[in-house]
C-alpha positions as CSV (number, residue, x, y, z in Angstrom):
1,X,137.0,74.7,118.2
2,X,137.2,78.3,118.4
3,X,133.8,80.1,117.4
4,X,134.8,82.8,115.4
5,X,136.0,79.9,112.5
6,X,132.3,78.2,112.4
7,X,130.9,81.0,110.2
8,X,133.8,80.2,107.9
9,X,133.4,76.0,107.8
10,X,130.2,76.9,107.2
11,X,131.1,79.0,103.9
12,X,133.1,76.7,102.8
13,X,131.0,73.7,103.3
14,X,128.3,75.7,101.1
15,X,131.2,75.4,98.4
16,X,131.4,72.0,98.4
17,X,127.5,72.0,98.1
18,X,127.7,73.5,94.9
19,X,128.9,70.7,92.7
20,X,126.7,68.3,94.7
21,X,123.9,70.4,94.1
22,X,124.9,70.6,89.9
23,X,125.5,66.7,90.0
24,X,121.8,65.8,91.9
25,X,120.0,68.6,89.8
26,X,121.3,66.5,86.3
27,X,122.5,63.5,87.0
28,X,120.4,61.9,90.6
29,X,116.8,63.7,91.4
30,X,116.2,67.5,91.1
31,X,114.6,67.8,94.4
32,X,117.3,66.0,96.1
33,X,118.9,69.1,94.6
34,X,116.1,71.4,96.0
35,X,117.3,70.1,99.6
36,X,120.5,70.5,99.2
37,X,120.3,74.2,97.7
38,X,117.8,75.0,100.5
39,X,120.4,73.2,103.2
40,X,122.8,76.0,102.0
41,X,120.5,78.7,102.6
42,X,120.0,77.5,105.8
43,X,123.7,77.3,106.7
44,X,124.5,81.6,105.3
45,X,121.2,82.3,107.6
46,X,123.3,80.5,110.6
47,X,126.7,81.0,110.0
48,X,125.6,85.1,109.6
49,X,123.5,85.0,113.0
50,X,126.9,83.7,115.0
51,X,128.9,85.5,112.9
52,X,127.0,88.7,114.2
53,X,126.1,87.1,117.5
54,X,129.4,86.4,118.9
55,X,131.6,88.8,117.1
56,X,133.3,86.7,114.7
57,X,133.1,88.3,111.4
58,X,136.5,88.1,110.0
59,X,138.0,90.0,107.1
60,X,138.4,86.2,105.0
61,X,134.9,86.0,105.9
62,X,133.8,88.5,104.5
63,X,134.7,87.9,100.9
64,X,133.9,84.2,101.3
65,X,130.6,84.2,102.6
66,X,128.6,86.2,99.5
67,X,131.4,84.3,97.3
68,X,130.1,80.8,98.6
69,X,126.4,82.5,98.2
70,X,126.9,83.8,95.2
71,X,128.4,80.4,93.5
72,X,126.0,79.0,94.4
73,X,123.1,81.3,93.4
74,X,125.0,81.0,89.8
75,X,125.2,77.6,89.9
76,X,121.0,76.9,90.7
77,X,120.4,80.0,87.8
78,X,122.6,77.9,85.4
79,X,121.1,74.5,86.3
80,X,117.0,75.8,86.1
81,X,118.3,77.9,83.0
82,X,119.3,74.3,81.6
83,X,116.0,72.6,82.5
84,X,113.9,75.8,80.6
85,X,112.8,76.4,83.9
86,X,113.8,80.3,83.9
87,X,114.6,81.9,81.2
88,X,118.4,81.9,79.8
89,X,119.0,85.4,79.9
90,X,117.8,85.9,83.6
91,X,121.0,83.5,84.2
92,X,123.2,85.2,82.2
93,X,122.8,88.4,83.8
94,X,122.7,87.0,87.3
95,X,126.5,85.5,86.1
96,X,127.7,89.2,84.6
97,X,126.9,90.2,87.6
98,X,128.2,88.1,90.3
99,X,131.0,87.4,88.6
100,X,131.9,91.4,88.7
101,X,131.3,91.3,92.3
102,X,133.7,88.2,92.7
103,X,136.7,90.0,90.9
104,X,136.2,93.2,92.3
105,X,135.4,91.3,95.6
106,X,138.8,89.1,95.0
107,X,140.7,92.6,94.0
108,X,139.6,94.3,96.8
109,X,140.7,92.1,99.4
110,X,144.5,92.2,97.6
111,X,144.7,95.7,98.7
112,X,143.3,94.6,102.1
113,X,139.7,96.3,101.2
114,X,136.7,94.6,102.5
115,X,133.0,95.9,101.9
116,X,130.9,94.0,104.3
117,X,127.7,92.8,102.8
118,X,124.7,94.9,103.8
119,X,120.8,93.7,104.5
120,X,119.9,95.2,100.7
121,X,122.2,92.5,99.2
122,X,121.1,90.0,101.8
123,X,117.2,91.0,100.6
124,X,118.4,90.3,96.8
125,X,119.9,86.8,97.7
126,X,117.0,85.9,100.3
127,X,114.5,86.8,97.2
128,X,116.4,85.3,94.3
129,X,116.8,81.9,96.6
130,X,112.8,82.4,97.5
131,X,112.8,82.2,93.4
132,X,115.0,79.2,92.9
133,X,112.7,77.1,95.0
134,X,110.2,78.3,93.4
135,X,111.2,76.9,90.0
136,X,111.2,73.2,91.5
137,X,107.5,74.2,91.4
138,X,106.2,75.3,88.4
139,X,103.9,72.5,87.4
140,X,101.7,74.3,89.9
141,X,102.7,77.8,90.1
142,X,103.3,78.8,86.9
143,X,106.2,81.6,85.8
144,X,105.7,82.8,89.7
145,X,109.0,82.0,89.9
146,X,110.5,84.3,87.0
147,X,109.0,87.3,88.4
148,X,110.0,86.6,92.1
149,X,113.6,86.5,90.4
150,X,113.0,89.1,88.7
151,X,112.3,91.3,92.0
152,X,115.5,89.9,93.4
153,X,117.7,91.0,90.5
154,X,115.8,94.6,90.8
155,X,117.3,94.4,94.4
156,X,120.8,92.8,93.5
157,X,121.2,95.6,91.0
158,X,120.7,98.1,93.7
159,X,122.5,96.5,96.1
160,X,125.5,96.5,93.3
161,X,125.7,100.0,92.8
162,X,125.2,100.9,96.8
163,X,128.3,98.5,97.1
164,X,130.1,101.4,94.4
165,X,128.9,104.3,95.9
166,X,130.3,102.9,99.8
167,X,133.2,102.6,98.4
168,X,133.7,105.6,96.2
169,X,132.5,107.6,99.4
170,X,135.0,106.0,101.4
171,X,137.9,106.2,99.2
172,X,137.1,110.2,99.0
173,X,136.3,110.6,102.5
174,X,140.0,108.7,103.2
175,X,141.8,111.1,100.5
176,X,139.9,114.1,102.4
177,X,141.6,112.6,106.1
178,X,144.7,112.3,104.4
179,X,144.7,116.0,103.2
180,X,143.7,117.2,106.5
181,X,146.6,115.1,107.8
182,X,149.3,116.3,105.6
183,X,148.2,120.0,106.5
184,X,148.0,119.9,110.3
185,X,151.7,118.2,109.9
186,X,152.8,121.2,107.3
187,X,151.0,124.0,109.5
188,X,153.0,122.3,112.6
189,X,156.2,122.0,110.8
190,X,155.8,125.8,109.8
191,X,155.0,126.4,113.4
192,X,158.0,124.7,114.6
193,X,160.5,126.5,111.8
194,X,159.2,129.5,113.1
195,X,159.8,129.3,116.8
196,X,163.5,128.3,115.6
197,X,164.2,131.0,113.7
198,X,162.3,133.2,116.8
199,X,165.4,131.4,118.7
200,X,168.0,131.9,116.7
201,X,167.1,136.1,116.5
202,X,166.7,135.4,120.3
């Protein structure tokens, strides 16, 4: 098996997770659904260390590694939301939100656009999954969890708009290259009408 597609089973085992984790949270035991949540996390921190190891980041990758992450972080929100163990709105957010990175995520990659996922958004996810175990947890620890998620949305929101301003940056910084482009070919295409009509007077 070639390397470069582990970082992508991995991904897309973390999707099939996420109805396992919804079905063990309601249905079998919630910290069977602690495991399995915190078996996903384990498997983005691996399948990003070979991905970055051994060069295989891929452009698929990229859109579904935070899409795996992120269904799943919605998922676990949704689930504890539920069970009155965060409050509702925290969830609802955390859904506006990812689900605008999704689309724009989903759009992007249609016009062969990728914005690779940097450590800020890593940070938010890492702090919002710190949170989600948490709330297995609150017998003894209170609403520790709500303000841990809290601080992860503070960073997922910043992450969000660093995502806009990358790409903004880049899509004026490629309309700037372009414009350079089309003048050095007009300035040589003037160049080369001149030294034929040099010729012809010649």
């Amino acid at each position: 098996m070639n390397i470069k597609n582990v970082p992508n089973i991995l991904s897309f085992i973390r999707l099939i997770l996420v109805p396992i984790f919804v079905v063990s949270f309601f249905v079998i035991n919630q910290y069977l659904a602690l495991a399995i949540f915190v078996i996903a996390s384990i498997t983005d921190i691996i399948d990003g260390y070979i991905a970055r190891h051994y060069n295989a980041i891929t452009e698929f990758g990229k859109v579904l590694d935070p899409f795996a992450d992120k269904l799943m972080k919605m998922s676990s929100l949704i689930s504890l939301a539920i069970a009155n163990l965060v409050p509702l709105w925290v969830a609802i957010l955390m859904i506006v939100c990812d689900l605008a990175m999704i689309i724009s995520g989903l759009c992007l990659y249609k016009k062969k656009i990728t914005i690779q996922s940097n450590w800020i958004g890593k940070a938010g996810t890492f702090v919002i999954s710190l949170g989600v175990v948490l709330s297995f947890f609150t017998q003894w620890l209170g609403d520790t969890n709500v303000y841990v998620i809290y601080a992860g949305i503070t960073i997922a929101i910043i992450a969000g708009l660093d995502y806009v301003y990358i790409f903004f940056t880049n899509k004026i910084n490629k309309k700037r290259n372009k414009q350079k482009e089309e003048q050095v070919i007009e300035s040589e295409n003037n160049i080369e009408n001149i030294n034929k009509t040099d010729n012809k007077n010649v």
